[in-house]
Chimera marker file (.cmm) of the C-alpha trace (Angstrom):
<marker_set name="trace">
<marker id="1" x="16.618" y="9.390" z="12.050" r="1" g="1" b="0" radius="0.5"/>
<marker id="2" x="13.031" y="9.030" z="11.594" r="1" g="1" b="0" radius="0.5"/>
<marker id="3" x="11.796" y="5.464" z="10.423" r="1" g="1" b="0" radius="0.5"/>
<marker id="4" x="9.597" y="7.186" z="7.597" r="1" g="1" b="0" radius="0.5"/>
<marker id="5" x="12.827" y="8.596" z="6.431" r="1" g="1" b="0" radius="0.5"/>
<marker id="6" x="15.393" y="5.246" z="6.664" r="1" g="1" b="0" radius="0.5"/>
<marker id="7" x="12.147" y="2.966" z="4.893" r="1" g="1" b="0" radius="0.5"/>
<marker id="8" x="12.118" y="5.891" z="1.808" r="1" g="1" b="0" radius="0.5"/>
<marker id="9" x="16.048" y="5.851" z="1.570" r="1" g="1" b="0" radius="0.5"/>
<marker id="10" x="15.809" y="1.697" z="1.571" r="1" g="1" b="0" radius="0.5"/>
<marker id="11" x="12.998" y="1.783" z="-0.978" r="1" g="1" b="0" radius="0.5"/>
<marker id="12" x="15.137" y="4.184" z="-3.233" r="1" g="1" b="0" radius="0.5"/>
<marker id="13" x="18.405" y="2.031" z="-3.247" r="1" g="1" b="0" radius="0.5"/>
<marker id="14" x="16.658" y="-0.774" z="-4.540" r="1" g="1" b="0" radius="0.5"/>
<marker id="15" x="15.413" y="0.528" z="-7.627" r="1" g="1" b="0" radius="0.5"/>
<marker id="16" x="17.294" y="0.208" z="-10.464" r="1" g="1" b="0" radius="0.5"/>
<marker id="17" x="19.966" y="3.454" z="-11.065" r="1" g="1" b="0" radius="0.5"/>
<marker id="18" x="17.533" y="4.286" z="-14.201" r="1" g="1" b="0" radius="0.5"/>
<marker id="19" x="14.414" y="4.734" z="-12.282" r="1" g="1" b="0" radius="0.5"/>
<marker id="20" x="12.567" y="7.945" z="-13.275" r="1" g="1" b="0" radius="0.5"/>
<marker id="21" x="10.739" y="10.182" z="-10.590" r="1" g="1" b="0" radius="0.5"/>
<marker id="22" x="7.232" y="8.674" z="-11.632" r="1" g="1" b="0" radius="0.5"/>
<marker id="23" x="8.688" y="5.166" z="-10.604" r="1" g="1" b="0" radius="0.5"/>
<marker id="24" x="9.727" y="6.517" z="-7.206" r="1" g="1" b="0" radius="0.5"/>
<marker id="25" x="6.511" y="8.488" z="-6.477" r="1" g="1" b="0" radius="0.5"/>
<marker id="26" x="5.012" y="4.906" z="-7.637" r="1" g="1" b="0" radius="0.5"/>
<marker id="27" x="6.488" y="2.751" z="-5.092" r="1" g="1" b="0" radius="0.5"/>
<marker id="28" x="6.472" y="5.578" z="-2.239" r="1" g="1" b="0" radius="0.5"/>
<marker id="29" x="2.466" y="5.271" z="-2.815" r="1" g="1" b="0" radius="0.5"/>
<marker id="30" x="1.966" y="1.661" z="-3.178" r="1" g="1" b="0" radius="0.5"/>
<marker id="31" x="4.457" y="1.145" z="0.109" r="1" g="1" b="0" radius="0.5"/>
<marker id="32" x="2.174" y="3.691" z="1.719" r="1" g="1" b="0" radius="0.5"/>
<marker id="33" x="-0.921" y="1.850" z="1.037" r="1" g="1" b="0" radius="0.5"/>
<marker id="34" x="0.276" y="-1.250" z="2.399" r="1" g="1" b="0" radius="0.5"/>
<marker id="35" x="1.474" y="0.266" z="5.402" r="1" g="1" b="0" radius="0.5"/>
<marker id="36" x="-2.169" y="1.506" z="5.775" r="1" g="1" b="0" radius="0.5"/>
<marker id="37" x="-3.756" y="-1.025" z="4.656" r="1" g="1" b="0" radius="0.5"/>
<marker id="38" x="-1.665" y="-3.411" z="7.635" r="1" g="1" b="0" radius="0.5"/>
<marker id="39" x="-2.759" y="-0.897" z="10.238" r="1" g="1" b="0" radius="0.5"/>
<marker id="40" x="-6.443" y="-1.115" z="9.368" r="1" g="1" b="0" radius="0.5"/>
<marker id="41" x="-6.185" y="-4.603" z="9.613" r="1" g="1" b="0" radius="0.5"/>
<marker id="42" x="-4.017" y="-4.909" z="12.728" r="1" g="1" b="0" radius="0.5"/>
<marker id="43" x="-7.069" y="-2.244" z="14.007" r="1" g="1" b="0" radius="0.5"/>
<marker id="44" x="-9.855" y="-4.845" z="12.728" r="1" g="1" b="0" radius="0.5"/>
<marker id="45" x="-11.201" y="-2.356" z="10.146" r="1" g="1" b="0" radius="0.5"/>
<marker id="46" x="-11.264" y="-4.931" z="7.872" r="1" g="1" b="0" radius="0.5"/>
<marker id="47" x="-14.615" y="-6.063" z="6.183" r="1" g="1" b="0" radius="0.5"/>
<marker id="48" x="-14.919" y="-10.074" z="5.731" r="1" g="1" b="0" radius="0.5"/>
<marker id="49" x="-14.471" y="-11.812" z="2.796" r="1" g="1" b="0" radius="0.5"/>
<marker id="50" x="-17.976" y="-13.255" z="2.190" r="1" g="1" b="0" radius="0.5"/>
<marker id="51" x="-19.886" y="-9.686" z="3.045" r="1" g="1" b="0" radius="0.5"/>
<marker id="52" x="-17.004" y="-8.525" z="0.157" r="1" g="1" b="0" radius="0.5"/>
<marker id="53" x="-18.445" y="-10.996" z="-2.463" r="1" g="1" b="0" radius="0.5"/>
<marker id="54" x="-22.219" y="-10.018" z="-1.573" r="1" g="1" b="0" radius="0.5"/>
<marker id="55" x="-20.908" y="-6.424" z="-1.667" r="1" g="1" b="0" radius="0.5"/>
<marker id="56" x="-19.274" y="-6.858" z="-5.227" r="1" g="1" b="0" radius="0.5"/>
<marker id="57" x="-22.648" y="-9.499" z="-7.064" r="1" g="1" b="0" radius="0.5"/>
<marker id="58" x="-25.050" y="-6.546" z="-5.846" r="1" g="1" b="0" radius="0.5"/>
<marker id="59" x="-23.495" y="-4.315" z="-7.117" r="1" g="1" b="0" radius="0.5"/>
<marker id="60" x="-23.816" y="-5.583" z="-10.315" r="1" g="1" b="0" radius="0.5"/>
<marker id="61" x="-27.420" y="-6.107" z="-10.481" r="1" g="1" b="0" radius="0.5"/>
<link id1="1" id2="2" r="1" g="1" b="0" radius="0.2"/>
<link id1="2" id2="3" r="1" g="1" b="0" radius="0.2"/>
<link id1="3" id2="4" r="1" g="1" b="0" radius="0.2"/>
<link id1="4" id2="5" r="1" g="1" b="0" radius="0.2"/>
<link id1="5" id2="6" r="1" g="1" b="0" radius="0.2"/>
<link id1="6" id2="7" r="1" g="1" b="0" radius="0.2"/>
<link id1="7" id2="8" r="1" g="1" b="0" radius="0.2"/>
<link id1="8" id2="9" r="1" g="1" b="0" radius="0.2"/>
<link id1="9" id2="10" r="1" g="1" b="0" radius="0.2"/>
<link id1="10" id2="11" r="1" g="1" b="0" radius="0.2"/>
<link id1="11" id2="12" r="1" g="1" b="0" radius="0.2"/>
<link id1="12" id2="13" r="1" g="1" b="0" radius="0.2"/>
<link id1="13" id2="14" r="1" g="1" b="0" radius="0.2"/>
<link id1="14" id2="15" r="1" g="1" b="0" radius="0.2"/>
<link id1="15" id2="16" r="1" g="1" b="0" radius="0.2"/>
<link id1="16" id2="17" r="1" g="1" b="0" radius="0.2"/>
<link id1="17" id2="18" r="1" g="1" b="0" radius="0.2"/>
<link id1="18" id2="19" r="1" g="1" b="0" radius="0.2"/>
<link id1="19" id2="20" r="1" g="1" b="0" radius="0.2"/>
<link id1="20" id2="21" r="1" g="1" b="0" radius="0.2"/>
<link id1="21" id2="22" r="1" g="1" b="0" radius="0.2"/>
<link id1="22" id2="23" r="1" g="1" b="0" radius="0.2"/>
<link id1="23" id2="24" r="1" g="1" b="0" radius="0.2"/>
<link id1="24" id2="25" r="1" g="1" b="0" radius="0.2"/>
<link id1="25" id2="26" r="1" g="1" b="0" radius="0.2"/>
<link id1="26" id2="27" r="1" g="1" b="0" radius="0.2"/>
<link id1="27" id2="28" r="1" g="1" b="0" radius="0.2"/>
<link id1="28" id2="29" r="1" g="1" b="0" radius="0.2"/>
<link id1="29" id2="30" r="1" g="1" b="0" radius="0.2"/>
<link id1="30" id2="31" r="1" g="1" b="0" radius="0.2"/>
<link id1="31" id2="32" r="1" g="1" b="0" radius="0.2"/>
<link id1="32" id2="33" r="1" g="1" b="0" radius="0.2"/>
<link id1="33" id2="34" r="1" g="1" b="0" radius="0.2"/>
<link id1="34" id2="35" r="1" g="1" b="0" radius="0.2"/>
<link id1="35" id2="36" r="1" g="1" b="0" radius="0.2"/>
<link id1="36" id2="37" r="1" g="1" b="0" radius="0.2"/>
<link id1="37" id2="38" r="1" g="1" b="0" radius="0.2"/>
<link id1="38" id2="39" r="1" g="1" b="0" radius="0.2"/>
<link id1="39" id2="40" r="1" g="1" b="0" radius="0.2"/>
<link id1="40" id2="41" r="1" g="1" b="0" radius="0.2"/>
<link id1="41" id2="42" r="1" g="1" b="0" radius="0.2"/>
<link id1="42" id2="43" r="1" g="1" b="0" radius="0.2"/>
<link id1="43" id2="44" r="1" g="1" b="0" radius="0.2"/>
<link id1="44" id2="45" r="1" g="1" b="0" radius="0.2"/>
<link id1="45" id2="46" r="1" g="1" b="0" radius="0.2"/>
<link id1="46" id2="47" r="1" g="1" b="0" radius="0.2"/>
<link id1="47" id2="48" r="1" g="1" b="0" radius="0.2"/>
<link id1="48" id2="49" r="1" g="1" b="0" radius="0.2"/>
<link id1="49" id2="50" r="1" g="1" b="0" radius="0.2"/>
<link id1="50" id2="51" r="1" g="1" b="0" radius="0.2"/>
<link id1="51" id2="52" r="1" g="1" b="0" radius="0.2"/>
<link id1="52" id2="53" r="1" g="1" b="0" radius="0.2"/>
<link id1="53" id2="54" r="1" g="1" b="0" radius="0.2"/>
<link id1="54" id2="55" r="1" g="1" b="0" radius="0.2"/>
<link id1="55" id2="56" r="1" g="1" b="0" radius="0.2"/>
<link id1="56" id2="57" r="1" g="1" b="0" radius="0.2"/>
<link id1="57" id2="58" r="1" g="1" b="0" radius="0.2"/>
<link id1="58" id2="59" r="1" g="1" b="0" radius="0.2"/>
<link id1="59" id2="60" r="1" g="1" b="0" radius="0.2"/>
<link id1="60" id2="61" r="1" g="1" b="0" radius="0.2"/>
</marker_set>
């Protein structure tokens, strides 16, 4: 079975039995944001913390 599809049938059995469909489509996106947010980094597409900060103060100005 595809690992896509054994992660998505973990993710499911540990919600709580009253989960709605908008909880599940929830935590299928964040887990999918993660997961590409760990490959970026693993790839070094990452952008440093301090050029971050700069990033974020001139933007404000």
């Amino acid at each position: 079975m595809d690992v896509i599809k054994v992660e998505a049938k973990r993710l499911i059995d540990r919600l709580p039995d009253n989960s709605t469909w908008d909880d599940i489509m929830y935590e299928f996106y964040v887990r999918q944001k993660i997961e590409k947010s760990l490959d970026a980094a693993k790839k070094g597409k990452t952008i440093p913390h301090e050029e971050v900060k700069k990033r974020l103060l001139n933007n404000g100005n």
